[in-house]
C-alpha positions in Angstrom: -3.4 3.5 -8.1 0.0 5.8 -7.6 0.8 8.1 -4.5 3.0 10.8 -4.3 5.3 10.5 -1.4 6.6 13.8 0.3 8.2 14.3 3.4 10.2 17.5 4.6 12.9 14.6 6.2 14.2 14.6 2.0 15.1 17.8 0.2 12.3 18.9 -1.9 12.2 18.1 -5.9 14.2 20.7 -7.9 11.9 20.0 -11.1 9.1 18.4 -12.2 9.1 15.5 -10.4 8.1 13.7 -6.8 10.5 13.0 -4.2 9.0 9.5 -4.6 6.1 7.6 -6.3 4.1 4.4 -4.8 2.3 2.5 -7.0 0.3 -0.6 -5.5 3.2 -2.2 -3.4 6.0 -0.6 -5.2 8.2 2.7 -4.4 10.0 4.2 -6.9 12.7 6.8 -5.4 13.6 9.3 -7.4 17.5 9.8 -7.6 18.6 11.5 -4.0 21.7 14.1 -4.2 23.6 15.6 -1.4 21.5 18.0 -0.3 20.7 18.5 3.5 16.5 19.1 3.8 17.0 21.0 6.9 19.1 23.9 5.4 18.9 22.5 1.5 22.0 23.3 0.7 24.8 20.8 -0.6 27.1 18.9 1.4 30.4 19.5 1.0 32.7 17.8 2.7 34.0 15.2 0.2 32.3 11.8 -1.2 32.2 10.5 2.3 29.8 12.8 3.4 28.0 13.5 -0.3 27.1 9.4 0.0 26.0 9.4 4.0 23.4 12.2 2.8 22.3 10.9 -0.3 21.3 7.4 1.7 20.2 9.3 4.4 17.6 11.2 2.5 16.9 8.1 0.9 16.4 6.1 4.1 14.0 9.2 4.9 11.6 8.5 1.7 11.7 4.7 2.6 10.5 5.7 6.2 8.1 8.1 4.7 6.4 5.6 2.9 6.1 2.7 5.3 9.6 0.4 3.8 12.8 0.1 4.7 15.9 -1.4 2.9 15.3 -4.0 3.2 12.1 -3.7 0.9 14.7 -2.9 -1.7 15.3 -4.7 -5.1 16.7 -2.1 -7.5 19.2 0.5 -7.3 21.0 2.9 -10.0 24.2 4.8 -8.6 25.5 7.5 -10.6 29.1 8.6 -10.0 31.0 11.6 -11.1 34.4 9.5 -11.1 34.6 5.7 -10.5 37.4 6.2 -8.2 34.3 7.5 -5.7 33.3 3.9 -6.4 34.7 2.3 -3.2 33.9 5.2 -0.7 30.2 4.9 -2.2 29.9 1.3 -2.4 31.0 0.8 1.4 28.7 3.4 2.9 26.0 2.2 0.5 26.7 -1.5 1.9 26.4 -0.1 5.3 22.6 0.0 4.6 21.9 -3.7 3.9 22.2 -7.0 5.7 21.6 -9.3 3.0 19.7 -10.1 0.0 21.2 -7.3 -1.6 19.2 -5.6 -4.4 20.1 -5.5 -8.5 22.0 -2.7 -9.0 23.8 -0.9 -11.6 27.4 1.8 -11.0 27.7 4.2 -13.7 29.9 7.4 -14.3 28.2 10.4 -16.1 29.6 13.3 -17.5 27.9 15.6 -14.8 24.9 15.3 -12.5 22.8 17.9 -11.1 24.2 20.7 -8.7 27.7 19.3 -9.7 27.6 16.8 -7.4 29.8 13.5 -6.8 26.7 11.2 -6.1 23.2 10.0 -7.4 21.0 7.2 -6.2 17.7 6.3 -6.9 15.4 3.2 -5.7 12.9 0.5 -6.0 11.5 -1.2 -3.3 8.7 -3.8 -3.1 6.7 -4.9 -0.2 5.2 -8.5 -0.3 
């Protein structure tokens, strides 16, 4: 059985897709941009802040749905530039104490909006 997960705390889809889906004890994330929910516009004050919003609206679907991330065991970041790698790997690392989930960088050509940062999640609960 899946769930749609929704909560105004994320900005809302901007296609056909959910914010996030739950299926038994896992939650899939859909990838999380910059975008403040409370105005839903872009942030743009530079990678720093593009990254603290993307895993703040992250955090925000985790919360939504019961996990945190420490339920995490998958992520998939998608940079604009890999010179945003460090910035985004520090404040992503920020949100983890230890047994760190798989995860994958990877540049793109472009990404949605024309932002810097992408990040989408899996998280398990046992």
């Amino acid at each position: 059985m899946k769930s749609i997960i929704y909560t105004e705390e994320a900005p809302a889809p901007i296609g056909p897709y959910s914010q996030a889906v739950q299926a038994g004890n896992m939650l899939f994330i859909s990838g999380q941009i910059p975008i403040d929910p409370a105005t839903n516009h872009l942030i743009q004050g530079g990678i720093e802040d593009e990254a603290r919003q993307v895993m703040k609206n992250l955090e925000a679907l985790l919360q939504a749905a019961g996990f945190s991330f420490e339920n995490v065991v998958k992520s998939t970041i998608f940079l604009s530039d890999m010179n945003h790698f460090a910035v985004v790997n520090e404040i992503y690392g920020s949100y983890f104490r230890s047994d760190f989930p798989a995860r994958e960088t990877v540049a793109v050509l472009g990404l949605p909006k024309n932002v810097n940062v992408e990040i989408s999640l899996v998280a398990v609960k046992s």
